[in-house]
C-alpha positions as CSV (number, residue, x, y, z in Angstrom):
1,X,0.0,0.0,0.0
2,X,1.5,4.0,-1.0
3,X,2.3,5.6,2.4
4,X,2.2,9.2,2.4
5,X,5.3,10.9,3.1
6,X,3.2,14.3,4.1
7,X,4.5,16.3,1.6
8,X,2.2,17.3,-1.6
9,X,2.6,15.0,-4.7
10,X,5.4,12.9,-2.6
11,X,4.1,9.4,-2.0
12,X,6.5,6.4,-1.9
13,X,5.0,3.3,-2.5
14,X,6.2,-0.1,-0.5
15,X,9.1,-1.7,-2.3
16,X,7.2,-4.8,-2.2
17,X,3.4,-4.8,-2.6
18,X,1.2,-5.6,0.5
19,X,0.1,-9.2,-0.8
20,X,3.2,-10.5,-2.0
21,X,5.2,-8.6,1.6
22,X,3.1,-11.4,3.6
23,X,5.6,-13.8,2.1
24,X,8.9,-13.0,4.2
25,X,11.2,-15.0,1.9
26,X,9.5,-12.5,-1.3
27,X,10.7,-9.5,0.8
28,X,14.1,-10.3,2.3
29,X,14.4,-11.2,-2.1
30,X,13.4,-7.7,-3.1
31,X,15.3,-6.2,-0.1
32,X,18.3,-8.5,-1.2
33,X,18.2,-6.8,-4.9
34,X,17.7,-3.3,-3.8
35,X,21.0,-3.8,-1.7
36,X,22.7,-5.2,-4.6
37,X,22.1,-2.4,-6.6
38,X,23.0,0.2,-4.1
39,X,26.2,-1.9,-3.2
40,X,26.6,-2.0,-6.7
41,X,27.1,1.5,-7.3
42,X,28.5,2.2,-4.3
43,X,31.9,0.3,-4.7
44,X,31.5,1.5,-8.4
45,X,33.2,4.5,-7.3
46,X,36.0,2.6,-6.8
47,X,36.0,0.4,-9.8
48,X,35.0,-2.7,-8.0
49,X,31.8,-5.0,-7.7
50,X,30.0,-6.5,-5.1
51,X,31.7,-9.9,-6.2
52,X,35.2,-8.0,-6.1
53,X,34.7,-6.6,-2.4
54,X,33.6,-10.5,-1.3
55,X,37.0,-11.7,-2.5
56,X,38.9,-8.8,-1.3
57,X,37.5,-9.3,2.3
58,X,38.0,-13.4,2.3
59,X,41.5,-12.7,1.4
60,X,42.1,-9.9,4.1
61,X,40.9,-12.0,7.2
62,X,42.2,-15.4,5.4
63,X,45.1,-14.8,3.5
64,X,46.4,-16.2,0.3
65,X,43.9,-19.1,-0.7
66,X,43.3,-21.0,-3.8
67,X,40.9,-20.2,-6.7
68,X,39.1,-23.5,-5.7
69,X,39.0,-22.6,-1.9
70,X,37.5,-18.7,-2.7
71,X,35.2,-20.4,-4.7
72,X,33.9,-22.8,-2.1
73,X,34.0,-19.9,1.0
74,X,31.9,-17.5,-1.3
75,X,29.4,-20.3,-3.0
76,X,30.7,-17.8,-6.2
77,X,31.2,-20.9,-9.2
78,X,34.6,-21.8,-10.6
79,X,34.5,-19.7,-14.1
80,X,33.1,-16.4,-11.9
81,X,36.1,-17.1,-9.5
82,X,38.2,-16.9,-12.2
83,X,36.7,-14.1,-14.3
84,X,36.9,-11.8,-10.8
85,X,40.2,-13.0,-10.0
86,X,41.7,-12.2,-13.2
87,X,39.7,-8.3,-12.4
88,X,41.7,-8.0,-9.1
89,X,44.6,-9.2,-10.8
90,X,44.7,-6.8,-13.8
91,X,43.7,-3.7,-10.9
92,X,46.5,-4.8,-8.9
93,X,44.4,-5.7,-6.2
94,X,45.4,-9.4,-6.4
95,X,48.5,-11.5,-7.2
96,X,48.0,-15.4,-8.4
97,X,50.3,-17.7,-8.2
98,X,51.4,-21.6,-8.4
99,X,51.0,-23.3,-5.3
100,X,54.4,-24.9,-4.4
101,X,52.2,-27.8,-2.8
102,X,50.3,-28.5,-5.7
103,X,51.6,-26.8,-8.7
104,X,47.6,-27.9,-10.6
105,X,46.1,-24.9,-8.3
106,X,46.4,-21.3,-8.0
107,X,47.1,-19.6,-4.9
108,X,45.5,-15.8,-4.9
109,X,47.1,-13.1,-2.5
110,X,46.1,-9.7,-2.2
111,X,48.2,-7.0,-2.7
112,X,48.9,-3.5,-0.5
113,X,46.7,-1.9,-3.0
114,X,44.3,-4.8,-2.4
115,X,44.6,-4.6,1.4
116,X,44.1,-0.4,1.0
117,X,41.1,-1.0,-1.1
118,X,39.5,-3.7,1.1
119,X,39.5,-0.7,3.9
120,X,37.9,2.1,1.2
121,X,35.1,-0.2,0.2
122,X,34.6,-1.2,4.2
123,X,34.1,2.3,4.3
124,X,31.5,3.1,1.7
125,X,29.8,-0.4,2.6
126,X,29.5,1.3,6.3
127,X,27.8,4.5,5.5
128,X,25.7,2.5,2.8
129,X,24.7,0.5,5.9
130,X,23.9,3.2,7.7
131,X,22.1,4.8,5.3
132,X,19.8,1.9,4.7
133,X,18.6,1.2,7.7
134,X,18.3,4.6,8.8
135,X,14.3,3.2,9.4
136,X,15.1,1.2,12.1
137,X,15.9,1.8,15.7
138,X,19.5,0.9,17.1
139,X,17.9,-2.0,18.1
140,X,16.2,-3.4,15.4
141,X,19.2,-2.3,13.9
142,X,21.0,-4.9,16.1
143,X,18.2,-7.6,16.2
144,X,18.3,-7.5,11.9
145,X,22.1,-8.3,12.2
146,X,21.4,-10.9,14.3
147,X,18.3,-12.7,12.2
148,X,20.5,-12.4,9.2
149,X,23.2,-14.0,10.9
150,X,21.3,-16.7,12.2
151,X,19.9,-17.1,8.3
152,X,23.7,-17.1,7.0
153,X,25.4,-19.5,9.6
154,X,22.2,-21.7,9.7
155,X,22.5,-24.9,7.7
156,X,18.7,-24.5,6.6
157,X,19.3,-22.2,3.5
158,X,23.3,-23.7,3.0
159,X,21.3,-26.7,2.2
160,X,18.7,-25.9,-0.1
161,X,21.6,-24.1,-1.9
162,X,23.8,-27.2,-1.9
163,X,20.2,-29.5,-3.2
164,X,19.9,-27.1,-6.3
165,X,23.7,-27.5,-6.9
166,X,23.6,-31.6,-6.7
């Protein structure tokens, strides 16, 4: 249903309409796009994708890992690991290299340029945050984080995910 913002000719409609919002998984969908697209344009300004900034970050609290391991941690498939890799790499963001283990697999590193981005997207991904949910109180703020959490680390969703992949 349109809720009126109180000013004349200035009425924002629901991003998802009443009888489909009764369906939770329908909104946190919608929701889900409408942050991709603002994340989207966000780390735009710094050349990078929302894929780009998910490798970046595994990397910075992981370390060097290989293609096949990135892959895996991010649920991101081999040819899209590949395709972003070979992004970070040409930005110098990311350095790939044999494994000296296993000489079959490529170990990906990121770089002090990487490491600098990493904490300039962190930054815009912040005040994105912030402005997003400037709608909520601190603590539904804080209860959100926590329901998404749950949703992440739960095995519920992990497997559904996995049974479409099988």
């Amino acid at each position: 249903m349109p809720r009126d913002t109180g000013k004349a000719g200035n009425v924002n409609e629901s991003l998802v309409p009443a009888s489909v919002a009764e369906h939770p998984g329908c909104v946190l969908l919608k929701l889900g796009q409408v942050a991709f697209r603002l994340t989207e344009q966000r780390l735009g300004e710094l050349g990078l994708r929302t894929r780009h900034y998910t490798l970046l970050k595994v990397l910075a609290a992981d370390g060097p890992l290989s293609q096949l391991e990135l892959g895996r941690r991010t649920r991101i498939d081999a040819t899209t690991i590949v395709a972003t890799v070979d992004d970070l790499e040409k930005a110098g963001l990311a350095t790939r290299t044999r494994d000296k283990a296993d000489r079959r697999r490529w170990s990906v590193a990121l770089t002090d340029d990487g490491s600098a981005t990493a904490g300039r997207a962190d930054a815009l991904i912040e005040r994105l945050g912030r402005e997003m949910f400037t709608d909520l109180s601190t603590t539904q703020s804080r209860d959100l984080a926590d329901l998404l959490g749950a949703l992440n680390t739960g095995t519920a969703l992990a497997g559904l995910l996995d049974g479409l992949r099988g």
